[in-house]
C-alpha positions as CSV (number, residue, x, y, z in Angstrom):
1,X,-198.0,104.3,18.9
2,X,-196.4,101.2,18.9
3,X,-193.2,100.1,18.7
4,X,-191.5,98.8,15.7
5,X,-188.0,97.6,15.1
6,X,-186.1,97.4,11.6
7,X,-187.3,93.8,9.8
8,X,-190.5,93.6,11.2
9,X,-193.2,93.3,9.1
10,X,-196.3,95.5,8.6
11,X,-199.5,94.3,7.1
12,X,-202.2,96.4,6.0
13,X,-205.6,94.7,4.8
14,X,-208.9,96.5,3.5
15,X,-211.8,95.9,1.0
16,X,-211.3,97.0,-2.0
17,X,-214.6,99.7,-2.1
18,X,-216.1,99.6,-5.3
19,X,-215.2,95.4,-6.0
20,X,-215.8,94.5,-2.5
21,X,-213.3,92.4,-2.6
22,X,-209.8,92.2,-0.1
23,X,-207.3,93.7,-0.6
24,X,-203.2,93.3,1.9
25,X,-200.3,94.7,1.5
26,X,-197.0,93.5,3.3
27,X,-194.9,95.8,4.0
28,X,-190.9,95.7,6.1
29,X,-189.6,98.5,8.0
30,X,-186.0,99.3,7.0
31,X,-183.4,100.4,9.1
32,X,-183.9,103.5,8.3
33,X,-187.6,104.1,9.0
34,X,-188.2,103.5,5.9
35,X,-191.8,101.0,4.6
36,X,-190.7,99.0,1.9
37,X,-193.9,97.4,-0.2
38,X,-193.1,94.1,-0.5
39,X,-196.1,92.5,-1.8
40,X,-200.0,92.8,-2.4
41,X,-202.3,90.2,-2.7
42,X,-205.6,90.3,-4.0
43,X,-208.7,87.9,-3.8
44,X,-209.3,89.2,-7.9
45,X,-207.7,91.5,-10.4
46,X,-210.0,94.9,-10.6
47,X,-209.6,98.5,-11.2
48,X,-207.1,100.5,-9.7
49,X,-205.0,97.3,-8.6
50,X,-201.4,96.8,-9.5
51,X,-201.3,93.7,-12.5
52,X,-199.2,93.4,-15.3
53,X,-196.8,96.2,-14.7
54,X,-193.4,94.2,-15.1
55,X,-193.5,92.6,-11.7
56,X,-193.8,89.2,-10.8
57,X,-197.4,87.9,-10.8
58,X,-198.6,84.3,-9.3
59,X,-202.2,83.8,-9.6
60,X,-202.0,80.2,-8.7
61,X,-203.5,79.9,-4.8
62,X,-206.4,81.7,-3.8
63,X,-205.4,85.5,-4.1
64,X,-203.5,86.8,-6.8
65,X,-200.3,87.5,-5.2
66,X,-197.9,90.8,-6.6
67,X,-194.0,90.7,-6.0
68,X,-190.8,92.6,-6.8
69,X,-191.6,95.9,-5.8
70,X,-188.5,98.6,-5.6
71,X,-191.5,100.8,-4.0
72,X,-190.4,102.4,-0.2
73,X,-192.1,105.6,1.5
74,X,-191.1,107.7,4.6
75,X,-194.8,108.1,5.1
76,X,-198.3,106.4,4.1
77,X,-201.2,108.9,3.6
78,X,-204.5,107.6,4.5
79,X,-208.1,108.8,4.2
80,X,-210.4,107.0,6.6
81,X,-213.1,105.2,5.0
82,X,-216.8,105.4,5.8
83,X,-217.9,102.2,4.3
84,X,-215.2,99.6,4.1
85,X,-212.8,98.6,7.2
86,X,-208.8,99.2,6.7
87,X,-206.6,97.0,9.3
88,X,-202.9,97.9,9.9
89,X,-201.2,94.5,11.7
90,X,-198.6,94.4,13.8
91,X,-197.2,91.6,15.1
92,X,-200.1,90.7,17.0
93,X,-201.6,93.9,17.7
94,X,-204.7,95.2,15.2
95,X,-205.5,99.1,14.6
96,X,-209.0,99.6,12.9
97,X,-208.4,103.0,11.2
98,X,-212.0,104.0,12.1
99,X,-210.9,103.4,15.9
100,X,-208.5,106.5,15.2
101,X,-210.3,108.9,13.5
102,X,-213.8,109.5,11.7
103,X,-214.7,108.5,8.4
104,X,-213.5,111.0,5.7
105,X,-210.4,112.5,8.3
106,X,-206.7,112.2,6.4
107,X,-204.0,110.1,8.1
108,X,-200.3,110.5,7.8
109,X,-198.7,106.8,9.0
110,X,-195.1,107.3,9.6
111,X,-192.5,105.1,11.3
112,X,-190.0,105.5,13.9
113,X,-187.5,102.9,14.2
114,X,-186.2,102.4,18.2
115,X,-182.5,102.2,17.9
């Protein structure tokens, strides 16, 4: 466990498994506990990746970079991966989802914000 506080910032990074290409997500924790997806960036466009759904797309830098998401969840399910590593960031603190459980296991991520 580790210790979050409402306006911090949670990245989560992984390859994207059949493109093999990366794959982030930034997320903010609300005052309520809440994740709020605030963007996703991608090195290309490729199946199964958010693009040209209304929201606010810049593909000028090196990763294609989604905004204006009205997307937040109480709790992220997870299935570890066998073949491709998935990174949750905080502040400066990495957790390797393989380093938690073995590939294939399901993962419930859920914050608690310490009032």
């Amino acid at each position: 466990m580790i210790p979050v506080e409402a306006g911090e910032e949670i990245e989560f990074s992984y390859i994207h498994s059949s493109d093999g290409t990366p794959v982030e997500q930034s997320f903010i924790v609300k005052d309520d506990g809440l994740l709020h997806l605030v963007e996703e960036r991608y090195a290309w466009y490729g199946a199964g990746l958010e693009f040209g759904s209304g929201l606010e797309v810049d593909t000028t830098g090196d990763m294609v970079r989604i905004t204006g998401y009205d997307r937040s969840f109480a709790e992220l399910p997870f299935r570890v991966a066998w073949t491709v590593p998935q990174e949750f960031q905080i502040r400066d603190k990495k957790i390797l989802l393989s380093d938690l459980a073995p590939g294939g296991t399901s993962l419930l991520v859920r914050i608690t914000v310490k009032k």
